[in-house]
C-alpha positions as CSV (number, residue, x, y, z in Angstrom):
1,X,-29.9,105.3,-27.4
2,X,-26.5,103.2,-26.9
3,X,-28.7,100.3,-25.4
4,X,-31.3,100.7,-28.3
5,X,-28.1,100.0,-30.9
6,X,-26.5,97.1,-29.3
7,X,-29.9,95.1,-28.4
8,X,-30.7,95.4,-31.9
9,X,-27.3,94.1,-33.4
10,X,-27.8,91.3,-31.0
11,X,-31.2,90.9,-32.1
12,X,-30.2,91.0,-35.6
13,X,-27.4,88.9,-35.0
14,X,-29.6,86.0,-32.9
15,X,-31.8,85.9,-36.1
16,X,-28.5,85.4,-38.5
17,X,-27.7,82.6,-36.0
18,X,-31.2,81.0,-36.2
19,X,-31.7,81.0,-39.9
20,X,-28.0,79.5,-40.4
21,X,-28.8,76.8,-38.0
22,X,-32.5,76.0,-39.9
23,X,-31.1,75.8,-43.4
24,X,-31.7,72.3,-44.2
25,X,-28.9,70.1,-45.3
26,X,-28.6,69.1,-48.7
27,X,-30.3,65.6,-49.8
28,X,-27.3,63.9,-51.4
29,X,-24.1,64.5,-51.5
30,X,-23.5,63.5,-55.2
31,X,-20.8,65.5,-56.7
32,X,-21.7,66.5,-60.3
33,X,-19.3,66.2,-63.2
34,X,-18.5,68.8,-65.5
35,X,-18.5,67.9,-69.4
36,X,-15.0,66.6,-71.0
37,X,-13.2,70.0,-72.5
38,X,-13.8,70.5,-76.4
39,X,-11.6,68.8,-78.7
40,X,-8.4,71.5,-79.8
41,X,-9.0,72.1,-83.3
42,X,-6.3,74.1,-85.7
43,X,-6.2,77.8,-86.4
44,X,-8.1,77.3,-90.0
45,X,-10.0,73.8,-89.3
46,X,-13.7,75.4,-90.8
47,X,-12.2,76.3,-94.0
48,X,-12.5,74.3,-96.9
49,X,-10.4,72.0,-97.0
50,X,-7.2,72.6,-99.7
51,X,-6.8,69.1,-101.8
52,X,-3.5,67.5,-102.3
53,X,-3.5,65.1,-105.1
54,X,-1.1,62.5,-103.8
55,X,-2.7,63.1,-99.8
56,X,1.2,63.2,-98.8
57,X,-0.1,65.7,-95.8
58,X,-2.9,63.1,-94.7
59,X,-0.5,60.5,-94.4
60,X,2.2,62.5,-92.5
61,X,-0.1,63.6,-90.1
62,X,-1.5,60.1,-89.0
63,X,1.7,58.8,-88.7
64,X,3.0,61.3,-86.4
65,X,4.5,59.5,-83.7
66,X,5.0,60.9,-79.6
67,X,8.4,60.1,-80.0
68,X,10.9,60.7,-81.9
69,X,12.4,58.5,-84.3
70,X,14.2,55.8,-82.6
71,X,17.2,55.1,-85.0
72,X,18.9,57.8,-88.1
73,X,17.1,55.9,-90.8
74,X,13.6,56.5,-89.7
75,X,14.6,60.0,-88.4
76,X,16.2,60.8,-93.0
77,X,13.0,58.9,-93.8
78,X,10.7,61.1,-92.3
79,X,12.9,64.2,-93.1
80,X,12.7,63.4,-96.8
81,X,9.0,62.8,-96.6
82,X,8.4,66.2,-95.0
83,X,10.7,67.9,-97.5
84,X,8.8,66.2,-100.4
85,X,5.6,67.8,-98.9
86,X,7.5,70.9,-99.0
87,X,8.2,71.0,-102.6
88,X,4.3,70.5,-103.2
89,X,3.4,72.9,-100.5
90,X,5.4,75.5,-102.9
91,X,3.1,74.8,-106.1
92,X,-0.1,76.4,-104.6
93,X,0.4,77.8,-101.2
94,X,-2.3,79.3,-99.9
95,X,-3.8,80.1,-96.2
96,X,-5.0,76.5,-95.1
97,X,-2.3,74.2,-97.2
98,X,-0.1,76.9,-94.8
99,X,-0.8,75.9,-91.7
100,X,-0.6,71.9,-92.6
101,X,2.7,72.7,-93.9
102,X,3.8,74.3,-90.8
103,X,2.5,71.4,-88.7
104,X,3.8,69.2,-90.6
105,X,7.5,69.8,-90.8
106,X,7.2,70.9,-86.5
107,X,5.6,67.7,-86.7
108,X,8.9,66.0,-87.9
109,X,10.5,66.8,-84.4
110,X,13.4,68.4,-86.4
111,X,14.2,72.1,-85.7
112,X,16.2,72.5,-89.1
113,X,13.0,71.1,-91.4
114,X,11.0,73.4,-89.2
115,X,13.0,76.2,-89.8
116,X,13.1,75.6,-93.1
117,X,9.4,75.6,-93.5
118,X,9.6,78.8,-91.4
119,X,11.8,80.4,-94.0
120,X,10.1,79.3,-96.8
121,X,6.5,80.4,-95.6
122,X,7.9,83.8,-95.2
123,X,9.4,84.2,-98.1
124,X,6.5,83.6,-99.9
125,X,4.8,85.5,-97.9
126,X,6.5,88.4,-98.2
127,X,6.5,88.3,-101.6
128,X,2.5,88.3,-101.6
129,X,2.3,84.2,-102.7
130,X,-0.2,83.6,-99.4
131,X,-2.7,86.7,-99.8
132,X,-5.0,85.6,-97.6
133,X,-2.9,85.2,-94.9
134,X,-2.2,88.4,-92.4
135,X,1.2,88.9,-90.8
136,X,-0.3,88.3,-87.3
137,X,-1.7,85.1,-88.2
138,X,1.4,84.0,-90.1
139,X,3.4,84.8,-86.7
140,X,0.7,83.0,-84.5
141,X,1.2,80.1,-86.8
142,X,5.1,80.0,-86.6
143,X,4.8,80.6,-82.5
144,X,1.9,77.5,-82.0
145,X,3.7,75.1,-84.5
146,X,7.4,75.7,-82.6
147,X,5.5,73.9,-79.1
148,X,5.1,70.8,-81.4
149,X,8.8,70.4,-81.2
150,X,9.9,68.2,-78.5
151,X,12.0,69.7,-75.3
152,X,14.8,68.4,-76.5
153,X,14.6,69.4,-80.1
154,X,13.9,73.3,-79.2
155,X,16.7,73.2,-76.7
156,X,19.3,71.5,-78.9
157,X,21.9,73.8,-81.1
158,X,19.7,73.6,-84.1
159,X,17.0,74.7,-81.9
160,X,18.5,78.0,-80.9
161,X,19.2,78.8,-84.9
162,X,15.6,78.1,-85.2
163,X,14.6,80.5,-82.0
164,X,17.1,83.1,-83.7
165,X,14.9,82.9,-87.3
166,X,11.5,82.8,-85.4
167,X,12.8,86.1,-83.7
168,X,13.9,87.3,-86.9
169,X,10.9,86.3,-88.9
170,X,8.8,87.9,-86.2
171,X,10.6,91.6,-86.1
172,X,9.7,91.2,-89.9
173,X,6.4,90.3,-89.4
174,X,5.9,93.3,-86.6
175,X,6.8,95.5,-88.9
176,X,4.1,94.3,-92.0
177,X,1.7,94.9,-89.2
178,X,2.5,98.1,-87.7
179,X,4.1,100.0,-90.6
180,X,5.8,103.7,-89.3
């Protein structure tokens, strides 16, 4: 019985052997690309898109420069353009005009315009300006717009007041969605 159990293992294993050795190599030895990765789009991109009559937002979007600005003029340049789309922002806010507004003062690579736009976005929030708008999308927005900030910006002392008012803003969000 003990020799019928190891002849067939070796058996078994002989064949295992033999059909690794007959597998035929493969043809070519092309290596096949995958596709490029899908361009990232914004959190609202499909919806309609909110008009701005003066296309401020347009503008300070395509200009958005990798770095920051290299001397203090350009740096109260941009900040006053970004604070004059502010003011606009505040005539009609709504869920789309939101989320440019967001990105465009993170993308002024200033943590105090950015917080600004933080506070302001949850102000009117709160007080039912952005209806259709939930608190966990608000926070998402607040949390993906904050990365646009350079390393520097989000370390800096400004930085920390703005990590201390996303925390805040976030505890107040939290609780719009999970009311006890």
């Amino acid at each position: 019985m003990v020799t019928f159990l190891i002849t067939s293992f070796l058996v078994l294993g002989l064949i295992a052997i033999a059909i690794y050795f007959w597998q035929k190599p493969a043809q070519s030895t092309q290596t096949y690309e995958l596709p490029p990765p899908p361009q990232p789009a914004g959190l609202f991109e499909g919806e309609t898109q909110a008009s701005n009559a003066d296309g401020d937002e347009e503008r300070l979007l395509t200009t958005r420069q990798t770095e920051p600005p290299e001397n203090e003029a350009e740096r109260r340049e941009r900040k006053e353009e970004v604070n004059a789309f502010l003011k606009s922002w505040q005539v009609s806010p709504d869920r789309k005009s939101t989320a440019k507004m967001l990105h465009v003062a993170a993308a002024a690579d200033d943590a105090d315009t950015y917080r600004e736009a933080v506070e302001m976005a949850l102000s009117i929030w709160q007080r039912g300006g952005i209806p259709d708008l939930s608190a966990a999308e608000l926070q998402n927005l607040f949390t993906s717009e904050f990365w646009l900030l350079s390393s520097n910006t989000r370390s800096s002392g400004a930085g920390f007041v703005l990590k201390q008012t996303l925390s805040r803003a976030s505890r107040e969000l939290e609780r719009a969605n999970n009311p006890t």
